[in-house]
N, CA, C and O atoms as CSV, one atom per row, in Angstrom:
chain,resi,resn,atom,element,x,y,z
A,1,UNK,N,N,-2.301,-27.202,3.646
A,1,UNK,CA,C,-2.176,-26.653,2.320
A,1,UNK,C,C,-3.457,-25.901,1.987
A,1,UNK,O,O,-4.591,-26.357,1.838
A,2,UNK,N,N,-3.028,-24.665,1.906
A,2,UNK,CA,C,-4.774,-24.029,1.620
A,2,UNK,C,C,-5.095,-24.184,0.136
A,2,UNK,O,O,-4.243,-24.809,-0.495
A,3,UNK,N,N,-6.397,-23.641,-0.710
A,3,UNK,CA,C,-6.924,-23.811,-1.346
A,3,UNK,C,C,-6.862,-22.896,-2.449
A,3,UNK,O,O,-7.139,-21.721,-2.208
A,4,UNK,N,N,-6.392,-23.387,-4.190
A,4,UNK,CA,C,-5.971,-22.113,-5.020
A,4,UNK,C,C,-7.487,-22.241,-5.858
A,4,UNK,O,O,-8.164,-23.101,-6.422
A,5,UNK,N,N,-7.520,-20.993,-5.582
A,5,UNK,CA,C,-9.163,-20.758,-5.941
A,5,UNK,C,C,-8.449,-20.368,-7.445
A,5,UNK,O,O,-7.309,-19.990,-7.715
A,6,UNK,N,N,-9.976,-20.706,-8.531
A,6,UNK,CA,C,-9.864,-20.725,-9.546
A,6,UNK,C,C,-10.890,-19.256,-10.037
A,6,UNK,O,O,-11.683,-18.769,-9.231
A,7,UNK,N,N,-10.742,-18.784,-11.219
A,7,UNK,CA,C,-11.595,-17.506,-10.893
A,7,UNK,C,C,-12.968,-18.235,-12.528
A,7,UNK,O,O,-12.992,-18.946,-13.533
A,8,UNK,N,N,-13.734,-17.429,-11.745
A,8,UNK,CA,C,-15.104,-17.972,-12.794
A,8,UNK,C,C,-14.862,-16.956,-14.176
A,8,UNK,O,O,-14.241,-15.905,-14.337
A,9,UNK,N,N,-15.532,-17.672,-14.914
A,9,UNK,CA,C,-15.239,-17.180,-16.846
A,9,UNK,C,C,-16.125,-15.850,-16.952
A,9,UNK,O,O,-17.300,-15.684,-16.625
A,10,UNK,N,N,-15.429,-15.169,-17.375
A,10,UNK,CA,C,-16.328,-13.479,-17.024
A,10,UNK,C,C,-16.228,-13.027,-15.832
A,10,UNK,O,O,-17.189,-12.364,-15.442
A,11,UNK,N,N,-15.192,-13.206,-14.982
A,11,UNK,CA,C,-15.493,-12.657,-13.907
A,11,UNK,C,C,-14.596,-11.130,-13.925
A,11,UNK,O,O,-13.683,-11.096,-14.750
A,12,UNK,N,N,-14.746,-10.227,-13.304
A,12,UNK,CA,C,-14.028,-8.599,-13.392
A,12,UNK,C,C,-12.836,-9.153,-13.056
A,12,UNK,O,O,-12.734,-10.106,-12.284
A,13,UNK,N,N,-11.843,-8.561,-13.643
A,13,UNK,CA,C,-10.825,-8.338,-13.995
A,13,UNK,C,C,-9.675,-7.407,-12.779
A,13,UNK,O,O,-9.148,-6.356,-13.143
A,14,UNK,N,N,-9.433,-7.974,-11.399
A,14,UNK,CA,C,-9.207,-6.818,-10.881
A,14,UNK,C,C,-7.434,-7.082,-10.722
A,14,UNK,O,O,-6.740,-8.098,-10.666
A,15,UNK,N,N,-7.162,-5.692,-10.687
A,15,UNK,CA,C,-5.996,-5.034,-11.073
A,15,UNK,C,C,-5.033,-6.037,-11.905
A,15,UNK,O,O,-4.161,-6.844,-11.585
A,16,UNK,N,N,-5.536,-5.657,-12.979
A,16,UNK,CA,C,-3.912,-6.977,-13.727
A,16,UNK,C,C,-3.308,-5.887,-14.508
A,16,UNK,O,O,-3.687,-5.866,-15.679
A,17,UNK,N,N,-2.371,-4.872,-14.128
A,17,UNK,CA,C,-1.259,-4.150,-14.500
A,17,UNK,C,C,-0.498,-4.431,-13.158
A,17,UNK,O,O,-0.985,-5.129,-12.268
A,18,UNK,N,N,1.027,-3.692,-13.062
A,18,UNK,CA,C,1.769,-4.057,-12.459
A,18,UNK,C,C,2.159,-2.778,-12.081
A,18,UNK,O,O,1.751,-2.012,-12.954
A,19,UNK,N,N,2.881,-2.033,-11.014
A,19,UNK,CA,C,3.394,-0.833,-10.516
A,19,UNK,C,C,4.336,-0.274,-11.370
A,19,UNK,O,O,4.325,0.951,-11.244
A,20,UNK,N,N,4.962,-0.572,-12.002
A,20,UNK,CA,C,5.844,-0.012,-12.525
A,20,UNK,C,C,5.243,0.817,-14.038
A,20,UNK,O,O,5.639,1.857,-14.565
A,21,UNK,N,N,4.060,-0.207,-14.466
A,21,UNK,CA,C,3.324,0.674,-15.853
A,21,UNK,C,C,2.529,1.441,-15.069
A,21,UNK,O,O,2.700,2.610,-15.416
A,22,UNK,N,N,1.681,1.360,-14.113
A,22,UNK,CA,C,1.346,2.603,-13.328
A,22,UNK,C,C,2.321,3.656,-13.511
A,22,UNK,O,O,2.583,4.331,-14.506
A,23,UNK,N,N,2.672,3.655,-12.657
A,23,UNK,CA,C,3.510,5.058,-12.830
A,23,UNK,C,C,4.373,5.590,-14.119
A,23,UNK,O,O,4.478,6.785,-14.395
A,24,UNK,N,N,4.866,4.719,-14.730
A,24,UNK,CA,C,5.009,5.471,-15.801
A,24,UNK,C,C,3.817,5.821,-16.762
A,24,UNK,O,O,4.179,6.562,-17.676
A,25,UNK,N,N,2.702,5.533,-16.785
A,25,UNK,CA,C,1.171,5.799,-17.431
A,25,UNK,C,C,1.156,6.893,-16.723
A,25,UNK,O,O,1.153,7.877,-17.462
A,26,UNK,N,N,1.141,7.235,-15.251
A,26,UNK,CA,C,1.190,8.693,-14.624
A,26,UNK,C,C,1.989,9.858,-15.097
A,26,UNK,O,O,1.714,11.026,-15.372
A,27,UNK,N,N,3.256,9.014,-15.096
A,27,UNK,CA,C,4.218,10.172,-16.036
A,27,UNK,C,C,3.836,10.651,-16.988
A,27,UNK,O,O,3.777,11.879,-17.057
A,28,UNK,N,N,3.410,9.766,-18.152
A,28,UNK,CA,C,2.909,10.337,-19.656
A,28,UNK,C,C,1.713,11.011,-19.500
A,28,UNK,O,O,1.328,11.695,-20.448
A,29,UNK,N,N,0.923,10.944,-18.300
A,29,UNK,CA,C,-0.132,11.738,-18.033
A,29,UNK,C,C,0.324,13.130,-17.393
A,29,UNK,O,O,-0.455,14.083,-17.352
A,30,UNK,N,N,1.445,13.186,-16.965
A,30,UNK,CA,C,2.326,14.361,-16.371
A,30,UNK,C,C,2.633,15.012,-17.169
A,30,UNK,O,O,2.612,16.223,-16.946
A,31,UNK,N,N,3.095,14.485,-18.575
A,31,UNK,CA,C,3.793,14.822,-19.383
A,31,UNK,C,C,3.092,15.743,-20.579
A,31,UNK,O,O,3.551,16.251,-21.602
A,32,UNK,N,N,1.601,15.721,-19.902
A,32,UNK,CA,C,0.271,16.330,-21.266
A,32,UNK,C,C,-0.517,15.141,-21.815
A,32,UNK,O,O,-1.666,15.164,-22.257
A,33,UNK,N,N,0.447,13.923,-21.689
A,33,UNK,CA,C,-1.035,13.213,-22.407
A,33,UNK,C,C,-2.029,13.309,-21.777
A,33,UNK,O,O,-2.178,13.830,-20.671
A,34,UNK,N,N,-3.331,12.443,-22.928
A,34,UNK,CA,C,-4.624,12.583,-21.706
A,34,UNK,C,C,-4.637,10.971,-21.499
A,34,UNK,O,O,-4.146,9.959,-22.001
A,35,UNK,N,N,-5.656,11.435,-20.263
A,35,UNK,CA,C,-6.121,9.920,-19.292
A,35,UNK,C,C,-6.505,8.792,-20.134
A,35,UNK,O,O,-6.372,7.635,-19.733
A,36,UNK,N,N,-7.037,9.114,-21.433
A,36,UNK,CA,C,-7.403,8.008,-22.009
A,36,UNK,C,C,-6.160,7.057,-22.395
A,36,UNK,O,O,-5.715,6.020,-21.903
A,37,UNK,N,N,-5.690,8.094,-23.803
A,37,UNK,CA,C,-4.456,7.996,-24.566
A,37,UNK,C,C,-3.110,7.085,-23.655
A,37,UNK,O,O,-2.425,6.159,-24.091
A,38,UNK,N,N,-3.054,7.760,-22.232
A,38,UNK,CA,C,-1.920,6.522,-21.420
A,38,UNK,C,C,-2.283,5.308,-20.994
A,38,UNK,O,O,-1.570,4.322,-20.806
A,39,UNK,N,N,-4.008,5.506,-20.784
A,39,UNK,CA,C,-4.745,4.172,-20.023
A,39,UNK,C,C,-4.811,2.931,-21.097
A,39,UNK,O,O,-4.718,1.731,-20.838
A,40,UNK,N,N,-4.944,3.384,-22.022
A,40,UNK,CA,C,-4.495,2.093,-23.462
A,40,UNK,C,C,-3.499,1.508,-23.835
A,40,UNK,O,O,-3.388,0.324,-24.151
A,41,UNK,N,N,-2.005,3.082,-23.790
A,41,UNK,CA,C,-1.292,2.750,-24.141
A,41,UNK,C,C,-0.439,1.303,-22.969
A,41,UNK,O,O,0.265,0.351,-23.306
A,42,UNK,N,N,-0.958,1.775,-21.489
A,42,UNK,CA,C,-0.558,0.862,-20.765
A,42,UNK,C,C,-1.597,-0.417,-20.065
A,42,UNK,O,O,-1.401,-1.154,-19.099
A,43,UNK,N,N,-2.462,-0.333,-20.773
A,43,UNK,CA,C,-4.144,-1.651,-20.050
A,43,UNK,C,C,-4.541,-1.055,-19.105
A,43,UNK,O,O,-4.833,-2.022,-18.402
A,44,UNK,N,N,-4.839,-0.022,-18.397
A,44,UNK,CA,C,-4.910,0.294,-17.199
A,44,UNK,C,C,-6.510,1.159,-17.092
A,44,UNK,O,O,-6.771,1.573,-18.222
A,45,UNK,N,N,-7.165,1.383,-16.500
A,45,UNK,CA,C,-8.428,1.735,-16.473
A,45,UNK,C,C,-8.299,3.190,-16.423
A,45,UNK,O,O,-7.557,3.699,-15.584
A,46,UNK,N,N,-8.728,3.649,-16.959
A,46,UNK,CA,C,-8.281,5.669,-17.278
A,46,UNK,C,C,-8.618,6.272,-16.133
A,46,UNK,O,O,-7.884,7.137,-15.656
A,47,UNK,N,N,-10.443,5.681,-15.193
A,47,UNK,CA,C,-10.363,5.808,-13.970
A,47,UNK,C,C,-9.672,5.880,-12.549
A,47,UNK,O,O,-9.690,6.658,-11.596
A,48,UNK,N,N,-9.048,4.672,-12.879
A,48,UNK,CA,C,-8.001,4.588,-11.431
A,48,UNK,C,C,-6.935,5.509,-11.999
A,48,UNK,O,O,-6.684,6.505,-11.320
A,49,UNK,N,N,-6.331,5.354,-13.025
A,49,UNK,CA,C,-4.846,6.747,-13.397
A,49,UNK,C,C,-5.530,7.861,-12.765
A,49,UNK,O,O,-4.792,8.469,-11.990
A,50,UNK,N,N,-6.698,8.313,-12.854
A,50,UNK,CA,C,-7.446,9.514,-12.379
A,50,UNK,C,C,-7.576,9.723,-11.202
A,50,UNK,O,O,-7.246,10.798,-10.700
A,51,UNK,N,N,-8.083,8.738,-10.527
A,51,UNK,CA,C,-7.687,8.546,-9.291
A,51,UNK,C,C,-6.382,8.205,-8.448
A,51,UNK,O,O,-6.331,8.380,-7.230
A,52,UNK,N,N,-5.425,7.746,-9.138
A,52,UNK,CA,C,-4.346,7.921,-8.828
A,52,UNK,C,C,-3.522,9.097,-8.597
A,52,UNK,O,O,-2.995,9.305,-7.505
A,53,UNK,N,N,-3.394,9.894,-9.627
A,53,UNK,CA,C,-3.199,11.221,-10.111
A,53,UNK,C,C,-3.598,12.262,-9.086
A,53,UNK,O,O,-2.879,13.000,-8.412
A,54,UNK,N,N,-5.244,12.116,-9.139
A,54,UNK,CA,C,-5.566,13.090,-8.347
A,54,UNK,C,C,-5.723,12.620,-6.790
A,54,UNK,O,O,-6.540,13.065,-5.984
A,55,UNK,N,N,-4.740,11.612,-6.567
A,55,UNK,CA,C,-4.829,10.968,-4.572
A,55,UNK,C,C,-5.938,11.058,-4.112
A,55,UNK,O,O,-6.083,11.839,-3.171
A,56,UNK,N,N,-7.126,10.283,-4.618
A,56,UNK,CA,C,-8.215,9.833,-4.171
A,56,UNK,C,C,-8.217,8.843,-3.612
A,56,UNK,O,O,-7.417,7.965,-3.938
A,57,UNK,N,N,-9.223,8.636,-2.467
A,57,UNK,CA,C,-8.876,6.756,-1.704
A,57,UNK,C,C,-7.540,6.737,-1.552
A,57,UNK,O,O,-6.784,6.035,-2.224
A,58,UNK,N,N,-7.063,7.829,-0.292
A,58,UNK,CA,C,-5.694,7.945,0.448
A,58,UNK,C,C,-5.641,7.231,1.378
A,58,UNK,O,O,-4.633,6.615,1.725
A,59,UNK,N,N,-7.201,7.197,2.163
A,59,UNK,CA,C,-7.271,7.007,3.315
A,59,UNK,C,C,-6.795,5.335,3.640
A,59,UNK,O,O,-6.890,4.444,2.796
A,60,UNK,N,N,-6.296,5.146,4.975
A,60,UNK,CA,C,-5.846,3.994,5.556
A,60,UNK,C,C,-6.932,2.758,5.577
A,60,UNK,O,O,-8.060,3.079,5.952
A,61,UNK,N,N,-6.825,2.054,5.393
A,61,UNK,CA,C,-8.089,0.485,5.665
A,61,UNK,C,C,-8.109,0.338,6.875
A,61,UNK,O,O,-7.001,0.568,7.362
A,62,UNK,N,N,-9.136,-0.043,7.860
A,62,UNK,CA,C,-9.320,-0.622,9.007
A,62,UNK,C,C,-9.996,0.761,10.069
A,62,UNK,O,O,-10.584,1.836,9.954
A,63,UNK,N,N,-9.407,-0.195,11.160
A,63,UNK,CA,C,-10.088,0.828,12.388
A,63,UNK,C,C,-7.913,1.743,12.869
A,63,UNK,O,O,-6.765,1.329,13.033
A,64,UNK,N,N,-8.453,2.684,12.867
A,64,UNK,CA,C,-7.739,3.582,13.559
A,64,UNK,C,C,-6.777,3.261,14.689
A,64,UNK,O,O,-7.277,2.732,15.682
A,65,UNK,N,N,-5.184,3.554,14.688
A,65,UNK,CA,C,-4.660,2.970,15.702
A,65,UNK,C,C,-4.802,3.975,16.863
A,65,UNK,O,O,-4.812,5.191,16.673
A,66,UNK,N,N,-4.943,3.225,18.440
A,66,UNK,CA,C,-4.525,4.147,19.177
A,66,UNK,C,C,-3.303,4.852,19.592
A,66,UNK,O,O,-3.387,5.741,20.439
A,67,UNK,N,N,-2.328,4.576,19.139
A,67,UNK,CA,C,-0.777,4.524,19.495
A,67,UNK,C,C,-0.450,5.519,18.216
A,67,UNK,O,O,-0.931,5.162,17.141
A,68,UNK,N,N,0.456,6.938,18.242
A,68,UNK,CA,C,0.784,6.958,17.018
A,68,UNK,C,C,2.425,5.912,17.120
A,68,UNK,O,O,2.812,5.331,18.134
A,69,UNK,N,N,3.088,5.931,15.849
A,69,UNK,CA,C,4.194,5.707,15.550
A,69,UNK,C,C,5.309,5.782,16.682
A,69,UNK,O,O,5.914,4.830,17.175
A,70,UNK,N,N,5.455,7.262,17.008
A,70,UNK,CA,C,6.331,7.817,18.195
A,70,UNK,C,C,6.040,7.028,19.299
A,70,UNK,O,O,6.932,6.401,19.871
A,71,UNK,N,N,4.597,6.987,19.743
A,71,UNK,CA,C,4.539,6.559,21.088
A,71,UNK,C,C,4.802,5.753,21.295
A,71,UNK,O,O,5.509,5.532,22.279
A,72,UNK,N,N,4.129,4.285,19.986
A,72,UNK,CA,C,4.397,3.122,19.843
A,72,UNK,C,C,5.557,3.050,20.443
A,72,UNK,O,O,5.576,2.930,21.668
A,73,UNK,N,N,6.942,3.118,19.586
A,73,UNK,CA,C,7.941,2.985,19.704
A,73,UNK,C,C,8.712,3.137,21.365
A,73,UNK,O,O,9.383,2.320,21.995
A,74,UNK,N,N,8.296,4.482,21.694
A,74,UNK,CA,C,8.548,5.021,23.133
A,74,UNK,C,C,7.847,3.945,24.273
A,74,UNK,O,O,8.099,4.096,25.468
A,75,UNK,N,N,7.144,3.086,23.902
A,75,UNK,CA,C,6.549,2.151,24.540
A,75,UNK,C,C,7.080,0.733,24.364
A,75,UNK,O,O,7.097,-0.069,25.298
A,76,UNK,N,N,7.481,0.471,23.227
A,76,UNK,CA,C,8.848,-0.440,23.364
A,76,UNK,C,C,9.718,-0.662,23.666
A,76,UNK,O,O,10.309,-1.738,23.768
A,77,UNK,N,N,10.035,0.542,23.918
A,77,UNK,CA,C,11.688,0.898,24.868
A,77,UNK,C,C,11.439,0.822,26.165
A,77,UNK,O,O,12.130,0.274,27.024
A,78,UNK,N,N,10.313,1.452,26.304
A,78,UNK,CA,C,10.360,1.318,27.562
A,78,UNK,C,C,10.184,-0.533,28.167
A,78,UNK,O,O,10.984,-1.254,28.764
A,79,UNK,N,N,9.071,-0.728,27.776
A,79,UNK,CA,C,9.347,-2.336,27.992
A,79,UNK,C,C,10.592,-3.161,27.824
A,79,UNK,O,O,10.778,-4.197,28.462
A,80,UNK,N,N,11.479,-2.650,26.905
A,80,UNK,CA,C,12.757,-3.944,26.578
A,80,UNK,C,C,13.740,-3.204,27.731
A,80,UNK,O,O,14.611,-3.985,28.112
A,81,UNK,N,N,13.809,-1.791,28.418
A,81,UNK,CA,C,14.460,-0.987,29.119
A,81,UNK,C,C,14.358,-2.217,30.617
A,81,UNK,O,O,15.207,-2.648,31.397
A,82,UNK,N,N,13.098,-2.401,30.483
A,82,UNK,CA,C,12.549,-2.701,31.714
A,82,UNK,C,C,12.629,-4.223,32.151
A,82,UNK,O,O,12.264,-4.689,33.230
A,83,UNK,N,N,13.287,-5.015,30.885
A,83,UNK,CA,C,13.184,-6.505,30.597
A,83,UNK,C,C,14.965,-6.472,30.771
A,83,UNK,O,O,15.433,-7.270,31.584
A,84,UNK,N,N,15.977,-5.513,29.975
A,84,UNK,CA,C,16.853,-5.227,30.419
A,84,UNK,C,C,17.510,-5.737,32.002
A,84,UNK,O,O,18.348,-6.568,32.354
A,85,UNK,N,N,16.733,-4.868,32.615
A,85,UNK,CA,C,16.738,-4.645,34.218
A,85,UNK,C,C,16.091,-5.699,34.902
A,85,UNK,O,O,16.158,-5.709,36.132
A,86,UNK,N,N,15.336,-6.789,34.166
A,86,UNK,CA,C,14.711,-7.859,34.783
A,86,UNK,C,C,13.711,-7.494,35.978
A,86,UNK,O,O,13.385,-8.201,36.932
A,87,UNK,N,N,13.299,-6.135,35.642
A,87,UNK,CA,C,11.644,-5.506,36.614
A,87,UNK,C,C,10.417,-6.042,35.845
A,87,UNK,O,O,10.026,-5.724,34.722
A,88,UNK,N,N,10.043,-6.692,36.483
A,88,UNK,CA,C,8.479,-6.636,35.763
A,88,UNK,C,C,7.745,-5.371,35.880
A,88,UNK,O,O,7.986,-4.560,36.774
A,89,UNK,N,N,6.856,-5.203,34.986
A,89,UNK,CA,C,6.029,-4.227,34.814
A,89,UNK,C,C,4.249,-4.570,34.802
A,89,UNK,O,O,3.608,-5.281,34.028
A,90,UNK,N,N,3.790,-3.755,35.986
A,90,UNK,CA,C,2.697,-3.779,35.863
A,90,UNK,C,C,1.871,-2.892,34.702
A,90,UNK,O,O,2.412,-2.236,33.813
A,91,UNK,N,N,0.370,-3.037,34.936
A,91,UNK,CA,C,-0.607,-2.571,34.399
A,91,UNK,C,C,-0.450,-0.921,34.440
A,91,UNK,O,O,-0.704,-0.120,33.541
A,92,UNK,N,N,-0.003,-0.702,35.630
A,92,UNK,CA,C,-0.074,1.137,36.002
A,92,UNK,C,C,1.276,1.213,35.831
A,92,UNK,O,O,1.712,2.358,35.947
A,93,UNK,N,N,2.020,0.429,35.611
A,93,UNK,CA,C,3.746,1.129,35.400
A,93,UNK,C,C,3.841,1.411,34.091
A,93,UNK,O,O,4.649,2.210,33.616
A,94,UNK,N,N,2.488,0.346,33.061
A,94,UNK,CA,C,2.540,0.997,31.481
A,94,UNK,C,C,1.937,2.195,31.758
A,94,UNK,O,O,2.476,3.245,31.409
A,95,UNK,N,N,1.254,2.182,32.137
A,95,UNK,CA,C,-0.219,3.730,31.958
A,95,UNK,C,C,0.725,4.717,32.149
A,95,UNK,O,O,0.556,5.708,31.439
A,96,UNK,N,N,1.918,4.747,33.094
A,96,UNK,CA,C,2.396,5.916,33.539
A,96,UNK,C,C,3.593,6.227,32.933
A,96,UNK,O,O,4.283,7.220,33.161
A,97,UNK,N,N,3.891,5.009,31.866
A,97,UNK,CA,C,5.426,5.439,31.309
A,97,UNK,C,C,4.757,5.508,29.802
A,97,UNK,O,O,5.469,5.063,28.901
A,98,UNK,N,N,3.251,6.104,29.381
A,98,UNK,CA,C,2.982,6.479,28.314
A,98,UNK,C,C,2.450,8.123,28.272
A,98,UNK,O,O,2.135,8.643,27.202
């Protein structure tokens, strides 16, 4: 059973809105309001709508995959192709069917 951490008195406040007032706070910001005027009307920090808005901090978390998507995939097939057929596959039978 892990451990429900309790949060200390004053501590920052991080993200307590929910996705759905996001985006509609975006809308009314679409709509002409300003950043402030929606960030109240919905609790939301006028900053992040801003950053939201303008797709800042797009980028992915972590280290970089080597595989895209496609290949990934093309590399699964090939393995279950190959499990199919009950061949084992070596080290150089991956290298060469990527």
């Amino acid at each position: 059973m892990g451990r429900i951490y309790k949060k200390r008195v004053g501590s920052r406040p991080y993200k307590n809105y929910n996705d759905e007032s996001l985006e509609r706070a975006m809308q009314l910001v679409r709509n002409g309001s300003s950043y402030r005027e929606a960030a109240a009307k919905f609790g939301i920090p006028w900053k992040t709508l801003w950053n939201k808005i303008k797709a800042k901090h797009t980028n992915s978390v972590g280290i970089p995959t080597l595989l895209t998507e496609l290949e990934e995939r093309h590399f699964v097939d090939v393995l279950l192709t190959a499990a199919e057929f009950g061949s084992p596959l070596t080290a150089f039978d991956l290298l060469l069917s990527s």
